[in-house]
C-alpha positions as CSV (number, residue, x, y, z in Angstrom):
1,X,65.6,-22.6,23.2
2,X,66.4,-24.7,26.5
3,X,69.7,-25.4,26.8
4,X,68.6,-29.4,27.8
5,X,69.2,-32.1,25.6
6,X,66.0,-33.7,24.1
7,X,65.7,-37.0,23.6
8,X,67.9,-38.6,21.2
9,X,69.5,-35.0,20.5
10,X,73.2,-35.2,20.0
11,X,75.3,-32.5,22.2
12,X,76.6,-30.9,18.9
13,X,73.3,-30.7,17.6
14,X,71.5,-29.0,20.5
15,X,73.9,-26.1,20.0
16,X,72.3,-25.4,16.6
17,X,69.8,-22.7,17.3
18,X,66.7,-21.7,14.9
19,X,64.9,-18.6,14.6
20,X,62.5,-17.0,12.1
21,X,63.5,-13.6,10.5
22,X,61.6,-11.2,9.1
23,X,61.8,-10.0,5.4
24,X,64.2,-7.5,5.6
25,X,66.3,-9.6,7.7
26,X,66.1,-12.3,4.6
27,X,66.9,-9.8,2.3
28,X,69.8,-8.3,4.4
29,X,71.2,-11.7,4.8
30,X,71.3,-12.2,0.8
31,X,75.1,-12.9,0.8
32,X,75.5,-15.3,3.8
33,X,72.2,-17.1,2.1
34,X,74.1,-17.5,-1.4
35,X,77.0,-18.7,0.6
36,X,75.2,-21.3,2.2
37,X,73.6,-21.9,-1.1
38,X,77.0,-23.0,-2.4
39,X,78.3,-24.7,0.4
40,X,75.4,-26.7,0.7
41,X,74.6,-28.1,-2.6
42,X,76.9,-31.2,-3.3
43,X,77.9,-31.8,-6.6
44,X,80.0,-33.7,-8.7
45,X,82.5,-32.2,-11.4
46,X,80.3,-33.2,-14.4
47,X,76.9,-31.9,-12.9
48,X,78.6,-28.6,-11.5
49,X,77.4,-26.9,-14.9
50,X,74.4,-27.7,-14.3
51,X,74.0,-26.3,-10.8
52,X,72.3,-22.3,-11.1
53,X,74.8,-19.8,-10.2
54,X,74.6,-18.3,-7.0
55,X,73.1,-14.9,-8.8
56,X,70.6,-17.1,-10.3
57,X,69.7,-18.1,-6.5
58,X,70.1,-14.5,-5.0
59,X,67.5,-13.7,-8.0
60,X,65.0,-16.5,-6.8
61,X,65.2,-15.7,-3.2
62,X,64.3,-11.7,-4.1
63,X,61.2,-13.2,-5.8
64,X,60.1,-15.4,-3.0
65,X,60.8,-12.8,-0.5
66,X,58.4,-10.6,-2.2
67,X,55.6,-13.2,-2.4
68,X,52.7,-12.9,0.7
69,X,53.0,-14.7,3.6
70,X,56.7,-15.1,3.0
71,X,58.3,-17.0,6.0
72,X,61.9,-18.1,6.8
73,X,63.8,-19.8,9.6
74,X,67.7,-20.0,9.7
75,X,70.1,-22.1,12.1
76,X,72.8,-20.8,13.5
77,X,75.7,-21.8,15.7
78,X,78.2,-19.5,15.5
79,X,77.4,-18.7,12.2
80,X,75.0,-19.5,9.7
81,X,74.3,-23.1,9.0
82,X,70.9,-23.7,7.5
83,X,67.8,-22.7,6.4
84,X,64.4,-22.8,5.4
85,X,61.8,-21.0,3.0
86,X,58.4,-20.7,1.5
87,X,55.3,-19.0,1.5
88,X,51.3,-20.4,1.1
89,X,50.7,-21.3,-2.7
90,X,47.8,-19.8,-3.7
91,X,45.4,-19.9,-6.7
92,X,47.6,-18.6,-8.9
93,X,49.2,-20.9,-10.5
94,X,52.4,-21.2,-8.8
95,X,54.5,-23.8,-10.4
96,X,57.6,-25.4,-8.8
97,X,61.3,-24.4,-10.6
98,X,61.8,-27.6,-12.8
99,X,59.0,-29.8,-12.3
100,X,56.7,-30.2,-15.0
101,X,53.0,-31.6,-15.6
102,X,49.6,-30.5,-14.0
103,X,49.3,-30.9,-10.1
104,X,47.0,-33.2,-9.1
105,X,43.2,-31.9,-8.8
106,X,43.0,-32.2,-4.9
107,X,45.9,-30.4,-4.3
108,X,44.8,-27.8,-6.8
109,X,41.6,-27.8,-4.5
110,X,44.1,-27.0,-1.7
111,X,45.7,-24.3,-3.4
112,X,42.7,-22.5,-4.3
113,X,41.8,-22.4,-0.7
114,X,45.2,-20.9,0.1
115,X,45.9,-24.5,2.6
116,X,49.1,-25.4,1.1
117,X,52.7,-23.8,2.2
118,X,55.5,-24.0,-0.3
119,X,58.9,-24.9,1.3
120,X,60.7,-23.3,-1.4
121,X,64.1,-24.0,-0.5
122,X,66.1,-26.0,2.8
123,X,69.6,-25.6,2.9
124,X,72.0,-27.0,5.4
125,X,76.0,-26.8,5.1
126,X,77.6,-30.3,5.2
127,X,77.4,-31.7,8.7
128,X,76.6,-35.1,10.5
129,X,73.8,-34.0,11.8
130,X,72.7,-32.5,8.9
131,X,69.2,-34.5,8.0
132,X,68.3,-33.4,11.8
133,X,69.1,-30.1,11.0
134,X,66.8,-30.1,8.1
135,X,63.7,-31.4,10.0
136,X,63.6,-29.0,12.2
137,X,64.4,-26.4,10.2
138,X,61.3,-27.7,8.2
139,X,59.1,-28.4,11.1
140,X,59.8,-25.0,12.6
141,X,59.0,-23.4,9.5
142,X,55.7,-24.7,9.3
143,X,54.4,-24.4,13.0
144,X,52.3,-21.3,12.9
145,X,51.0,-21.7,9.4
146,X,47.9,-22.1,8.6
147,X,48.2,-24.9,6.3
148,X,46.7,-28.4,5.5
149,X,49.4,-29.4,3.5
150,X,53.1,-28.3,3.5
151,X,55.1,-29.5,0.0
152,X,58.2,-29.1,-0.9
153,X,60.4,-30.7,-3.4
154,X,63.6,-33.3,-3.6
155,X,66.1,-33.1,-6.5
156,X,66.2,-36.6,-7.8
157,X,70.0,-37.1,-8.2
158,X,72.2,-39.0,-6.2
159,X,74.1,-36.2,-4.6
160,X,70.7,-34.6,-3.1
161,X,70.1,-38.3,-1.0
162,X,70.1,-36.6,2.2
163,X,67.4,-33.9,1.3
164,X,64.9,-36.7,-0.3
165,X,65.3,-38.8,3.3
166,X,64.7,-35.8,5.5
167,X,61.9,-34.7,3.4
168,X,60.2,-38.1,2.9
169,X,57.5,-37.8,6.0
170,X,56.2,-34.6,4.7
């Protein structure tokens, strides 16, 4: 990464560095992932019960690392401060964690044609920069894939505002 600012890039945020791992990297990063997991995800005291425990994350990220075509970027200053998952969706019929109903048929179409990548999770620790962070983790994350579509989804309470923003131009 050049160590130049890009346009509108703020100082702080062009020390952030991304960088895809492999697998076994992911999977050797399991702790520092659930740690993130937690740090990231703002909640209040009366929806913190309803937040999946951090095994119940380490158990999703073991099933999406196993999936084909797995793919994950993290950024890192000097230490771990985002990242970003997924894999393609194929004709299988993948369903996103908590969203319910039939997709509609021309994504279905995509699917079947292996064109769509799955951002399965973003995470990003509290920081003002954060909704950057997220973009390029995402954008990153889906240069090199081979997809015509890249979805992903947004929680729909208040506490998740910053996640629906960044994600609203995919």
């Amino acid at each position: 990464m050049s160590a130049e600012l890009r346009v509108g890039e703020s100082p702080t945020m062009s020390a952030v560095r991304l960088r895809r791992v492999n697998r076994r990297l992911a999977q050797g990063l399991g702790g520092e992932l659930a740690d993130l997991y937690v740090a990231s995800r703002e909640t209040s005291s009366r929806e913190a019960y309803r937040r999946p425990s951090r095994r119940h994350y380490l158990n999703r990220l073991a099933s999406d690392i196993r999936r084909p075509g797995f793919a994950m970027v993290i950024a890192e200053t000097d230490g771990l401060v985002g990242c970003a998952f997924g894999f393609p969706i194929r004709g299988d019929g993948f369903r996103w964690l908590g969203c319910d109903g039939a997709s509609p048929h021309s994504i279905e179409q995509l699917t079947e044609s292996g064109s769509v990548f799955a951002i399965t999770d973003t995470l990003v620790r509290p920081h003002p920069q954060g909704e950057d962070v997220t973009r390029r983790l995402q954008d990153r994350l889906l240069t090199g894939q081979r997809a015509t579509l890249g979805a992903t989804t947004a929680a729909r309470c208040s506490t998740n505002s910053s996640r629906r923003r960044s994600t609203a131009g995919y």
